[in-house]
N, C-alpha and C positions, 0 to 999 in steps of 0.2 A: 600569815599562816592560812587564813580561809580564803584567802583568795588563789594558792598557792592548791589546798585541797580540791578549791572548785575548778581549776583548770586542770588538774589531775583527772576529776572525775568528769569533764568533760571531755578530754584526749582517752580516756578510755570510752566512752561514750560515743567518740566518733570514731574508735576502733572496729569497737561493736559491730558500727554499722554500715559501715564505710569498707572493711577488710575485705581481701581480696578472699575470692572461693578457693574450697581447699577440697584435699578428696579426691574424686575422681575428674574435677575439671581444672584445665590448663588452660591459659588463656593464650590463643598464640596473637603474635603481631600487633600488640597492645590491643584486638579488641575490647571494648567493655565487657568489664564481667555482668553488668546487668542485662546485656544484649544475650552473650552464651547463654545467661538462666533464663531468658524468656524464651527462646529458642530450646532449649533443655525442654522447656514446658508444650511447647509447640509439639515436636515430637513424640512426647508422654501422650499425648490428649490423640493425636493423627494412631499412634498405635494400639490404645486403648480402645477407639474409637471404630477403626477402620471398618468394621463390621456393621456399621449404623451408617454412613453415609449411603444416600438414595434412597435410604430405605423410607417410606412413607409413612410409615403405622410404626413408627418410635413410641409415641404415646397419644390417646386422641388429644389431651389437649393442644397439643402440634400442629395435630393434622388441620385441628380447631382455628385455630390463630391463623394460619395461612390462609385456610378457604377463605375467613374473613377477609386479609388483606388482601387478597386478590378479588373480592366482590367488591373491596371498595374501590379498587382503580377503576372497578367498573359502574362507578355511582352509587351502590350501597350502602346504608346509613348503619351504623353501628346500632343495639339498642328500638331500631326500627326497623329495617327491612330484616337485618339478623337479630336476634336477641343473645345479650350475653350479660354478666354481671362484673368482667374487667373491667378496667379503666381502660379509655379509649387510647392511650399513650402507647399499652402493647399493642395493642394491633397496627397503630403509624411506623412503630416498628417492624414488624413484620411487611405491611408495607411496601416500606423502604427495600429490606433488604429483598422482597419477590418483585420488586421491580430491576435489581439486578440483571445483569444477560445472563442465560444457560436457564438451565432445569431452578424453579425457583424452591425447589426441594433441596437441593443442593446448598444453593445460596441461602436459606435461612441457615442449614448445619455448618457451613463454612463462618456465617456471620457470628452464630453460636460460639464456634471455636475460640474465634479471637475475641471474645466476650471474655470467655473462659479462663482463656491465657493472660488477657489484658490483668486480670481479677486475681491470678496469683502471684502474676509479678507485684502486684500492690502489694499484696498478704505478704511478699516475701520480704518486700522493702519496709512494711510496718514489723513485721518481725523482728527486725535489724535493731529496731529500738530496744528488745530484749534477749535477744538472741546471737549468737555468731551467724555468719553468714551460710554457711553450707546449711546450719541446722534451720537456718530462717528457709535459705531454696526448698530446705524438705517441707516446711508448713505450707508454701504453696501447693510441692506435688498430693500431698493430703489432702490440700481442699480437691484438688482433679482428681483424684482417685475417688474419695469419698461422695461426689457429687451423682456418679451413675448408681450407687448405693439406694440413695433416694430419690430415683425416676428423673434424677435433672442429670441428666449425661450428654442431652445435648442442646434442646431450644426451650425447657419451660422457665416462665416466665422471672425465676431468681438470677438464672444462668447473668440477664442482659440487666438487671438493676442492681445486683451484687457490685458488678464494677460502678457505678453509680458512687452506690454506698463505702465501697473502700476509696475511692476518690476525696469523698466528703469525709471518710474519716482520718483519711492523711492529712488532709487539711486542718482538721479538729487537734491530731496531735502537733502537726506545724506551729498553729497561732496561738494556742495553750500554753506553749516554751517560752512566747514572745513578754516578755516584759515590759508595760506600757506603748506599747507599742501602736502607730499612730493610725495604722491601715485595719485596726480588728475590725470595725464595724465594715467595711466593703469585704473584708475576708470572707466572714459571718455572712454579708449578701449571696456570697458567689459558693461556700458551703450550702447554705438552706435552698438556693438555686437546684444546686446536683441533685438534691434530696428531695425537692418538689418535681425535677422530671422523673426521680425514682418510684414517688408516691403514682406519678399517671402511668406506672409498670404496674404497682403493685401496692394498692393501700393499706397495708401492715406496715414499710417502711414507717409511717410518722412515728411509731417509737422509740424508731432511732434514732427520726430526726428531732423528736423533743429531748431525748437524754442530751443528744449533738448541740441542742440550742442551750438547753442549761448548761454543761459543762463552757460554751464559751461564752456564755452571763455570766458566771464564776469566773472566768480573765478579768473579764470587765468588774466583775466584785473584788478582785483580787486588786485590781488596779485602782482602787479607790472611786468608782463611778458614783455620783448618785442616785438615787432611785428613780428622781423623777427621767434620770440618762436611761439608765437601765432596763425603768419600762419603755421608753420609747423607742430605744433599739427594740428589745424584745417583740416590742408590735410590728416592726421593720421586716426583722426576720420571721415572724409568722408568715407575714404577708407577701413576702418573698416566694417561702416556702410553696403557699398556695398558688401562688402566681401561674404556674401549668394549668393546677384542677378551676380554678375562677377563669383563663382563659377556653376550657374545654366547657365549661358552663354558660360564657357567652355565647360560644360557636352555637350548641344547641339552641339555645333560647333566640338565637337571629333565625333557626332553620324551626322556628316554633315547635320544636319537640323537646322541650325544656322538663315537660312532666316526665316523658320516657328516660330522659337521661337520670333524672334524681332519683324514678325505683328501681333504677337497672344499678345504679352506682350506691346509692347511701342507703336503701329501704328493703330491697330484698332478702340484702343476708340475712336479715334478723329475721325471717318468715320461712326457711330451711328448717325443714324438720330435722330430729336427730335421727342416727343411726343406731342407737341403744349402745350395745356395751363393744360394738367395734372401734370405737372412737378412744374407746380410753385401752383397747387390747393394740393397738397401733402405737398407741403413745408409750407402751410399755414394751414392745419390740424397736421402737427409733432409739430411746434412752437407754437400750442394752446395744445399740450397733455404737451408740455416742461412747461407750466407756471408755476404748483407750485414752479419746481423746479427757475424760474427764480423771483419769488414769495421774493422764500425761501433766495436766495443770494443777492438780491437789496432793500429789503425792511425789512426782520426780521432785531432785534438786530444782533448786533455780539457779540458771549461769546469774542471774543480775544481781544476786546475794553473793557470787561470790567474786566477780568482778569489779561491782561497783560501777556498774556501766552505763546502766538504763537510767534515762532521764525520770524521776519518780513522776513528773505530770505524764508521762509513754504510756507508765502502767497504769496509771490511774483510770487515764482516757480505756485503754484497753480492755479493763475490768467492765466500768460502766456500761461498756458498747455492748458486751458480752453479756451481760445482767437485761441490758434492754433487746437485744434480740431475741433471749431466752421469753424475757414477759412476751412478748409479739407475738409470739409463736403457744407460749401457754393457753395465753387469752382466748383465742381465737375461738381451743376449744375441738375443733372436729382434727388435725393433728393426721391431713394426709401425709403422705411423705417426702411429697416435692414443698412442703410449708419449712422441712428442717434445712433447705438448702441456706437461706439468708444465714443461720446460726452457724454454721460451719465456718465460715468467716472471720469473724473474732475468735471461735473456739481452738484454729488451728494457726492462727497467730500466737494466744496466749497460749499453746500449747508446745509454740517451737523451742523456750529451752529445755524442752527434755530429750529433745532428736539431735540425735550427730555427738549424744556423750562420750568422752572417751572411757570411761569405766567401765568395766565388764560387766558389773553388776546393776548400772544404770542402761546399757544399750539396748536394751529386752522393751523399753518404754516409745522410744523411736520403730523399736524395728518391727513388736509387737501391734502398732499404730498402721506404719506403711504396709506390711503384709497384708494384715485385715483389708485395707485398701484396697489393694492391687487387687487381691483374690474375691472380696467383694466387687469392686469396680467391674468385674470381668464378667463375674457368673450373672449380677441381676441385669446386666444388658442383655447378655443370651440366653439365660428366662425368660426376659422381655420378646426377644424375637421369636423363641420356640410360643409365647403365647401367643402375641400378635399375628405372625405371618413375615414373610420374606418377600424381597421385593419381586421373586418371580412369581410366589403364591399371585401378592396383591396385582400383576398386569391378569394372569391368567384369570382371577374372578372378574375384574372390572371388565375383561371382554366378554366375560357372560350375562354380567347385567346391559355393557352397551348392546349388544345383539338383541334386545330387546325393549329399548328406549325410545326408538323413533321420533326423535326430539321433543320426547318429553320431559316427563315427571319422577325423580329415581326418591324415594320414600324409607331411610332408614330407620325404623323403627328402633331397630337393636343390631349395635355392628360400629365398624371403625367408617368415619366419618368423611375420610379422604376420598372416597366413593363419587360424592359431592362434585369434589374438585375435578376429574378424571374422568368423570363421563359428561360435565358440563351442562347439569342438570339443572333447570328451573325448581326453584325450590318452592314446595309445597306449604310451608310453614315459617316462618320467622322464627318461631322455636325450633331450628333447627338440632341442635348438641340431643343425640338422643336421650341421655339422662333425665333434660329437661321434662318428657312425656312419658316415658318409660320408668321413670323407679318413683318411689311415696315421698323421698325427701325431700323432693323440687316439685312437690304437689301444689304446695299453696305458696312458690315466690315466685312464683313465673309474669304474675302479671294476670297471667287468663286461666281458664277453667281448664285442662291438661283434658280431661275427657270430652269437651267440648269442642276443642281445640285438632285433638286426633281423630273425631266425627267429621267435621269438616274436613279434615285429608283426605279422609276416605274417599266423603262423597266427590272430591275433587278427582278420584279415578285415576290416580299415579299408576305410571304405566313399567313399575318395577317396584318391588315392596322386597325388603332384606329383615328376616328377624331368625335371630337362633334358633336351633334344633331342639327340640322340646329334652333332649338329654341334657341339657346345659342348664342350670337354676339360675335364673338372672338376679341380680343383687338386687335387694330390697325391692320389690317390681311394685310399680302402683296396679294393682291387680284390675281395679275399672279399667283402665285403657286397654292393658291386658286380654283381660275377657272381649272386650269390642273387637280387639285385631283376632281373634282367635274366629269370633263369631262372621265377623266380615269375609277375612278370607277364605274361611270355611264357605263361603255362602258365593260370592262374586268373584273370587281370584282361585288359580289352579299352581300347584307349585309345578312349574319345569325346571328344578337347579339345584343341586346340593352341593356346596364345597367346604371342603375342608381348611378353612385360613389359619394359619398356628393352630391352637388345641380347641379351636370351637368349630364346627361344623354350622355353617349359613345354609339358611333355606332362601330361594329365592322366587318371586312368586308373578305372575301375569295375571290381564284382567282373563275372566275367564271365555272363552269363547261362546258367543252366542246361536243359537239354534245347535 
């Protein structure tokens, strides 16, 4: 008789996950139905999107990431010639994909794309495990929907270790199932691997990848290991894990900038000032966009309660994941809005049996979810652009500062960053990201003196200087440098330029003419 239940509830189990799509897709000519929904998602993302591709000033962290990878094809060191405080993995990323042919603009948002897509077909295939299938397809379109909510709609840095991490946690749910099973310890390698090239994206991953390492010590505790097995695996997969960040540790330490890389990577963050009470007025706007989804997991039915479907190690894994990306994201503490993209992940798998209900009085929970989406996904992208600028604003300024470069020195004080890239500018500073010099928070992790640091620009005589229009209040301004550029260019530079790029109006400034 139990063995008779448990093949019952594993035929429904691979019903679950396994069934064909229902709804509004028809699969013609036997293709796979997993091919039509990734393709379903292909075209979700291209027409949610389509208003963002080329465009340059998406977000600076974008613009950021590119300049870099394209300064390193041309021999620039991360950390040294440029300063940053990622891990040098996203920028090999970026990279990669600006060494692509065509517009490398292009090519990172296309790369993005299929980051994206890659990422919901996971989420819709982990959904499966508690879910019917069309309401699993809709937790992928959630996470795409919801991702331009929170400033990741196209290249920052969750977009491309998300699929990472849903790789690694399909895996977690795979070898979890597995009953004594003789390969977990190479599983477990090739898991805490995904996870370690995800940590050199993005060092907040390791809390998913320590929840991912305990729950598969728990197989192994399950499976009778003993401890002294247990700890040795355990060291295995640490070590695994770190296996990226220890080989990006050598690389530096052979190019003798060993010190630069450890305060740019492990020492700085903790030397960020706060931002007083924006930090927690953020975190109370992201957790009121989260509600349908926390709506959708605490309060719909669950299909697995009434099926009998979901394998109980699915949800468990599921929960966990969910619990650990939440702490990730708590911890951190400052709670911008491209931090909630990793959380959207697990939140909108464990969310998928409340979508695709057939009860009238449950479909409010699905549709309530995906509208929010759709109509958020849509509006804070074109906020974004009416802030930023369009891509014919950004060619029409960039040829006002090139017309005045003479193969110099372009000096952004305050302004989107792509500037850089686009007039091909020798850069005046290694602190380049201008937050770094311009606001109090990045006062004392920079490494150098920020007032020190923008004295030496100056006197370096860059031969185009960009900072806002005194109408504009710039966020948190470190007021010392501040005052210096006010003083300077008051003194030695003449403004010839004002444009309006999205809602902020740019001054832009020349050495001043002599005699």
């Amino acid at each position: 008789m139990k063995e008779m239940k448990a093949a019952a509830t594993n035929g429904a189990a691979a019903a679950v996950r396994a069934g064909p799509l229902s709804g509004p897709f028809r699969i013609p000519f036997g293709v796979p139905a997993w091919l039509v929904g990734t393709l379903a998602y292909l075209a979700l993302v291209v027409a949610t999107r389509s208003f963002l591709y080329g465009n340059p000033l998406i977000h600076i962290d974008e613009q950021f990431y590119l300049f870099v990878a394209e300064r390193m094809r041309e021999g620039a060191l991360p950390y040294v010639d440029i300063w940053d405080r990622k891990p040098v993995g996203l920028f090999l990323v970026y990279e990669f994909l600006a060494a692509l042919p065509g517009d490398p603009v292009i090519a990172y948002q296309v790369g993005a794309t299929f980051a994206m897509v890659g990422t919901a077909a996971l989420i819709s295939r982990l959904a499966r495990e508690i879910a019917r299938p069309l309401a699993a397809w809709q937790a992928g379109a959630a996470y795409l929907l919801f991702l331009p909510i929170f400033n990741s709609g196209m290249g920052q840095a969750p977009v491309f270790y998300n699929l990472l991490v849903a790789m690694a946690g399909w895996g977690v749910i795979e070898t979890v199932k597995r009953h004594e099973h003789d390969a977990l310890v190479w599983r477990g390698c090739l898991i805490m691997l995904l996870l370690g090239l995800a940590i050199q994206i993005k060092y907040s991953v390791i809390f998913e990848g320590a929840a991912f390492g305990l729950m598969l010590l728990s197989r192994g505790f399950a499976d009778v290991w003993s401890y002294r097995r247990l700890a040795a695996v355990a060291l295995l997969w640490m070590g695994v894990a770190l296996l990226p960040t220890l080989a990006a540790i050598v690389w530096y330490a052979e190019l003798g900038h060993i010190d630069e890389f450890v305060y740019a990577n492990f020492v700085s963050i903790f030397e960020r000032g706060s931002d007083g009470w924006q930090a927690p007025w953020r975190l109370v706007k992201e957790v009121a966009v989260l509600l349908p989804f926390w709506l959708a997991i605490f309060k719909a039915p669950k299909l697995f309660d009434t099926t009998g479907g979901a394998h109980p190690r699915s949800h468990a894994v599921l929960k966990l994941w969910g619990i650990a990306a939440c702490a990730g994201f708590l911890l951190f503490g400052t709670w911008y809005d491209h931090y909630v993209a990793p959380v959207l992940v697990p939140l909108a798998i464990l969310a998928a049996p409340a979508l695709a209900r057939a009860a009238p009085s449950e479909r409010w929970f699905g549709r309530g979810l995906l509208g929010l989406g759709l109509v958020g996904g849509l509006a804070v992208p074109l906020y974004q652009v009416g802030q930023h600028g369009t891509t014919t604003q950004f060619a029409q300024m960039n040829a006002l500062i090139a017309q005045e470069m003479h193969g110099g020195c372009l000096f952004i004080y305050e302004g989107e960053l792509a500037f850089y890239r686009t007039t091909r500018s020798c850069l005046p500073t290694s602190r380049i990201f201008p937050n770094h010099l311009n606001t109090y928070v990045e006062a004392k992790a920079i490494g150098v003196d920020p007032l020190a640091e923008t004295r030496r620009v100056l006197d370096s005589h860059p031969d185009v200087i960009v900072m806002r229009s005194s109408e504009h209040r710039p966020y948190l301004p470190n007021m010392q440098t501040r005052k210096l550029m006010e003083r300077r260019l008051s003194a030695d530079y003449e403004r010839y330029a004002s444009y309006r790029l999205g809602n902020k109006t740019y001054w832009l400034f020349r050495p001043r003419q002599k005699g």
